[in-house]
Each structure stands twice: as structure tokens, then as C-alpha cells.
C-alpha angles and dihedrals in degrees: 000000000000123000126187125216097204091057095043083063090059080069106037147349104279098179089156115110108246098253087065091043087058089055096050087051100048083051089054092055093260103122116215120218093181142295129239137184116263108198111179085221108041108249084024088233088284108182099008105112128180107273128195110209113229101181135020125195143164107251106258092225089042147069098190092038136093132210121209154162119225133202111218087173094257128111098270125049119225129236109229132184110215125182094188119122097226106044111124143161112282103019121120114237143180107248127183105219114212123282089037118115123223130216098204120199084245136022143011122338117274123224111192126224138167109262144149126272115194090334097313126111114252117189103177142356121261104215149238119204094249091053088066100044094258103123138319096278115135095159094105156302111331100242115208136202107279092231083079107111121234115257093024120151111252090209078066089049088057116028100249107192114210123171135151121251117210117203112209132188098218112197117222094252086057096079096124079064093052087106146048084248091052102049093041084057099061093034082060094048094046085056090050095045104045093023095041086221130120098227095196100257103197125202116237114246114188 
């Protein structure tokens, strides 16, 4: 059986990181097989954040190339090469920073590092929607409203849903555990019991 984290906190806090959870179950009889990440878009847009580009300049070195200055909403703004047709001063964009991976539409997964390009520093990739994963269009840079602040997360932009799947091996004596109430319930008595604190379980009312 399947349980979803996302859907045990409807009932009740769960702070504790997923490899403790599945603990507590599997003391609670609730084998646990394992656990994995669900995002509803694969690499869940870790590491892209919303940009506001400051300057935007031809590279110097060449003629299909753009050289600007990014604000990330950090202190210091970022220099970043961008072959997109459409990229130009004052328009809010979705950058992956370095260090970040892409899931592109098509194609191997990107890691993103600071290089050179023709000779200018590049430190992070302005993107196009297919390079994220969002949809097979290479056309250009996705341009976003302006009342989008700097720095912000695109998995916010765009409602990114994670959550941690437990699979657990549920005996048949185990019916009282067949369901997310079920399992909350006892999460919330095994608090009380070996925490000694009432952690607030709350029914469930649809």
C-alpha cells in the first residue's frame, strides 16, 4: 500500500525527516518497503529561480550571442551568456543558477556550471520552456509578469507538488491501517505514547 505524506499531514504535524517516519511506521507494524520522491515535474525546478534582467548587451565575440547582468535578487547580480532571440534589458525571466540540474523536454540532463562562452564569463543559463521540462517550446526565453520578485523559486511560479510516497507491506490483520486516517491515527497515538505529547490529530472532515 501506498501512503502519502502530503496527505498524513492533512491529519496531523509530521516535522520529522522520512527516513524517521519510516521508523515510527514499521514500529507501528507498518512495514516499510521504502519510500521515494513523487514531483509532479521531474527535477521539481530545483535551483531555477525568477531573474530580472538589468543589461543587455551583443557578445562582444559574437554575432548570435547576448551579454547580461542578471539580478537573482541577491547582492550581487550575475553575468550571463544567452543565445535566445528574444532576451532583452528589463524583462523578468526564469534562470537556473550553477550547480542546478535540467530535465529538458528532449534530450540528456543538464548540470549547470560557470564557463566561458567566447571568451565571457557565464554563470547560469536563461531558459526556454522546453529546457525545464515544461513543454516543447524552443522558440525563446519564457518571459514572465514583472510583479514577480527577483530570487523567487520557480517551483513556486509554477506550483510544483512534492510529496514522499511510503510503501508499506500491510499485513491482513492490519485493516484498521487500509487508509491515510487510519495510519495518521495511529502515527498520532504513537507521539502521544512514546512522546508523551498530544500532537493535535485532526479528523478529517470533506
Amino acid at each position: 500500500m501506498n501512503i502519502s505524506h502530503q496527505l498524513l499531514q492533512t491529519f496531523l504535524p509530521l516535522p520529522q525527516s522520512p527516513e524517521i517516519l519510516a521508523e515510527q511506521l514499521t514500529n507501528l507494524g507498518l512495514a516499510v518497503d521504502g519510500y521515494h520522491t513523487y514531483e509532479s515535474l521531474k527535477g521539481g525546478l530545483t535551483g531555477v529561480v525568477v531573474g530580472k534582467i538589468i543589461t543587455c548587451q551583443k557578445h562582444p565575440n559574437a554575432d548570435r550571442l547576448s551579454l547580461t547582468t542578471v539580478d537573482l535578487g541577491t547582492p550581487d547580480h550575475k553575468q550571463i551568456v544567452c543565445g535566445a532571440p528574444n532576451v532583452a534589458a528589463g524583462q523578468t525571466v526564469l534562470v537556473a543558477t550553477v550547480g542546478s540540474k535540467l530535465y529538458p523536454s528532449k534530450g540528456d540532463v543538464l548540470e549547470i556550471k560557470k564557463s566561458k562562452i567566447r571568451g565571457e564569463l557565464s554563470e547560469g543559463m536563461i531558459c526556454a520552456a522546453d529546457e525545464l521540462g515544461l513543454s516543447d517550446d524552443h522558440s525563446g526565453i519564457i518571459i514572465l509578469d514583472d510583479q514577480l520578485e527577483a530570487g523567487t523559486p520557480a517551483a513556486e511560479v509554477f506550483k510544483i507538488y512534492r510529496d514522499t510516497i511510503f510503501e508499506i507491506d500491510l499485513t491482513p490483520n492490519r485493516s484498521d491501517a487500509t487508509s491515510h486516517y487510519g495510519v495518521a491515527r495511529d502515527l498520532a497515538a504513537y507521539q502521544l505514547i512514546h512522546d508523551g505529547e498530544n500532537i493535535g490529530f485532526t479528523p478529517w472532515l470533506s
